[in-house]
C-alpha positions as CSV (number, residue, x, y, z in Angstrom):
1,X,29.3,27.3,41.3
2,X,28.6,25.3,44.5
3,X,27.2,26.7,47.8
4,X,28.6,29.6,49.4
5,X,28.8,29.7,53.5
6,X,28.8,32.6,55.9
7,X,29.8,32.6,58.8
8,X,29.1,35.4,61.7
9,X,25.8,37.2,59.8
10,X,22.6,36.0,61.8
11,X,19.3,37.0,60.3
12,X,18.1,37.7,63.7
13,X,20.8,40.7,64.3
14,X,20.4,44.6,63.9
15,X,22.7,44.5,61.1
16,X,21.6,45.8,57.8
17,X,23.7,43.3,56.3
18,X,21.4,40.6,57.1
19,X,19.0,41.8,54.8
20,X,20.9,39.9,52.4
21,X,19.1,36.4,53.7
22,X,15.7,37.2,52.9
23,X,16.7,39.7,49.4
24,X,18.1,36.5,48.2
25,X,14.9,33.7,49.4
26,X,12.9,36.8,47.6
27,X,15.2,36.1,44.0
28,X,14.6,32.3,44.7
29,X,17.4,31.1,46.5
30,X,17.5,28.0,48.9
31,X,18.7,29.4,52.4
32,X,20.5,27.2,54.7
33,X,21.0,27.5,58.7
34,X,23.3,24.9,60.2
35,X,26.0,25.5,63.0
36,X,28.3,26.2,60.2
37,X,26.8,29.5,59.3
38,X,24.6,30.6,56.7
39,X,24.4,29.0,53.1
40,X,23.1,29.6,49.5
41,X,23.0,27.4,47.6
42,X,22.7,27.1,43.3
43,X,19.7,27.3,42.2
44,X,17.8,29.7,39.6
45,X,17.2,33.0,40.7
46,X,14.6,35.5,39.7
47,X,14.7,39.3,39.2
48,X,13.3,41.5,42.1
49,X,13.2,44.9,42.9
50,X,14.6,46.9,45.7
51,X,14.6,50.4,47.6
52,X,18.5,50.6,49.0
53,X,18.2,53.4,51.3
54,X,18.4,51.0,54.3
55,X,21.3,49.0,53.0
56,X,22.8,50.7,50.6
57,X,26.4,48.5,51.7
58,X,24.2,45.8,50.1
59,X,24.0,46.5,46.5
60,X,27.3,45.1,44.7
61,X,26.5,41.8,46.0
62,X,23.2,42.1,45.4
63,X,24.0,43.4,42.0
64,X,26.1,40.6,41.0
65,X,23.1,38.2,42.5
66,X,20.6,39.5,39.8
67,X,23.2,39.6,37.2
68,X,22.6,36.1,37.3
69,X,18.9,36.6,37.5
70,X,16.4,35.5,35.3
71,X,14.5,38.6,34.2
72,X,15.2,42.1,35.0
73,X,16.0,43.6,38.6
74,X,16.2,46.8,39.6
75,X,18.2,49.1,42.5
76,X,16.6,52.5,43.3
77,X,17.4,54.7,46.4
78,X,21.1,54.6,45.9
79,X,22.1,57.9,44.9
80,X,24.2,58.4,47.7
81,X,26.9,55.1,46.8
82,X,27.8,58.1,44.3
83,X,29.9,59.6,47.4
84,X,31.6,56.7,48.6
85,X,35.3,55.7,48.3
86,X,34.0,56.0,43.9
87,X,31.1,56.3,42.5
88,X,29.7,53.0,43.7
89,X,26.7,52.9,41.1
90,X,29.3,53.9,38.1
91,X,31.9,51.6,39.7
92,X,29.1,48.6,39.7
93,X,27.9,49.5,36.5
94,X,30.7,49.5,34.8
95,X,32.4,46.1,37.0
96,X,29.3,43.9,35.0
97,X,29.2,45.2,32.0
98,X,32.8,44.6,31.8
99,X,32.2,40.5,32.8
100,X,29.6,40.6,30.1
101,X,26.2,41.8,32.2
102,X,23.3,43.9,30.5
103,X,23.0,46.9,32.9
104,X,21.6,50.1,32.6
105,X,23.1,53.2,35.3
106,X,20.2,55.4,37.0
107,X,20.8,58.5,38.5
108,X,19.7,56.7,42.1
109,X,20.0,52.8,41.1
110,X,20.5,50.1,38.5
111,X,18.5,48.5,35.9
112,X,20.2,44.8,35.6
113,X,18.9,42.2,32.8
114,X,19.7,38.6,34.4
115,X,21.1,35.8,32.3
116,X,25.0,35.8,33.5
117,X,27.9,36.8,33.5
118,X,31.0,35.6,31.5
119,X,34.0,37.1,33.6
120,X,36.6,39.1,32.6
121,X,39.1,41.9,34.0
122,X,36.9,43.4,36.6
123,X,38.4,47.4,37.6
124,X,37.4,48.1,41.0
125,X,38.5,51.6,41.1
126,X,40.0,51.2,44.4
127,X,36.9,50.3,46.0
128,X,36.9,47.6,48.5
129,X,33.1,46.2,48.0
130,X,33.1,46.5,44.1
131,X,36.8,44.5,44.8
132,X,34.7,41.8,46.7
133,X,31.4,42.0,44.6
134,X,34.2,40.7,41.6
135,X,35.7,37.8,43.8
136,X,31.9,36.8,44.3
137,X,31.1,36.8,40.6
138,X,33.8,35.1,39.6
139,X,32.5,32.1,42.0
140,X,29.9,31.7,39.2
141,X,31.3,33.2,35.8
142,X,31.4,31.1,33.5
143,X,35.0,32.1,32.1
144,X,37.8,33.3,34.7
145,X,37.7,36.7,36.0
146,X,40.9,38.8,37.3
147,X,40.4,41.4,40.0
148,X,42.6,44.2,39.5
149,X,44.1,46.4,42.5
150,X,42.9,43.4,45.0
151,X,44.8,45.5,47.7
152,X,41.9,47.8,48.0
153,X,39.9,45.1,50.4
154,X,42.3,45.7,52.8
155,X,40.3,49.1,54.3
156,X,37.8,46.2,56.0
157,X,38.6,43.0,55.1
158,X,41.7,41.9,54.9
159,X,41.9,38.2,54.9
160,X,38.8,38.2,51.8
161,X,40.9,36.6,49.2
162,X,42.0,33.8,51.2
163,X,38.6,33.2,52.1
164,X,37.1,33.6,49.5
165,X,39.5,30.9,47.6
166,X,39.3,28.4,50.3
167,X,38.9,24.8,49.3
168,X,34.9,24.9,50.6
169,X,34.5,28.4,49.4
170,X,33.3,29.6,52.9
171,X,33.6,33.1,54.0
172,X,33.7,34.1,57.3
């Protein structure tokens, strides 16, 4: 997969989001500012672990990251992504197993053995983030992965498949 750019996320805001930035230099990955936005770009990551109380909007992305991991990462402090639109942890659980990831559900987190993932049909169980944590891994699957029900992202993103599938992969 090549770099990925984001646009509008500024590691010096009071979103939680932005916790992403450093989460990912922690696994290993080369951060890029430039007018553009933000980019990651390939490289090997390693696995880290995390408290999610603070961010807990964070974890499927961050979950597909250390999928891809080298080692083992692990989420705690997420017991409460069992009330969201699904059960977020099940839901995430079950997404990378099924695209070929070793991961093991927690009653507050996830225990997720790096080394890949292959891709696959992905189920989001009409949850928007587990619908865009899929689009994400298939950037980097190895074999092609189909999102099913992509309508969900429309709740808070609606234009995320045509960015996500732009020619420079940027998505804003």
């Amino acid at each position: 997969a090549g770099p990925v750019t984001v646009t509008g996320l500024e590691e010096e805001s009071g979103q939680p989001d932005r916790e992403i930035i450093s989460l990912l230099r922690q696994m290993g990955a080369k951060i890029e500012k430039s007018p553009k936005g933000i980019t990651a770009c390939p490289g090997p990551l390693r696995g880290i672990t995390k408290e999610m109380s603070g961010c807990p909007d964070l974890l499927p992305p961050l979950a597909v990251a250390m999928a891809f991991a080298e080692g083992e990462s692990r989420l705690t402090g997420a017991a409460r992504l069992r009330l969201k639109e699904s059960d977020r942890l099940a839901g995430m659980a079950a997404l990378l197993r099924t695209l070929g990831g070793r991961v093991e559900e927690e009653p507050d987190g996830l225990v997720i053995a790096g080394g890949g993932l292959r891709g696959g049909t992905a189920e989001p169980c009409g949850d928007h983030r587990l619908a865009m944590a899929a689009g994400v891994a298939a950037l980097a699957c190895s074999a092609p992965v189909t999102v099913k029900n992509v309508e969900c992202v429309g709740k808070s993103y609606p234009d995320w498949w045509a960015r996500l599938t732009e020619p420079d992969r940027a998505v804003k």
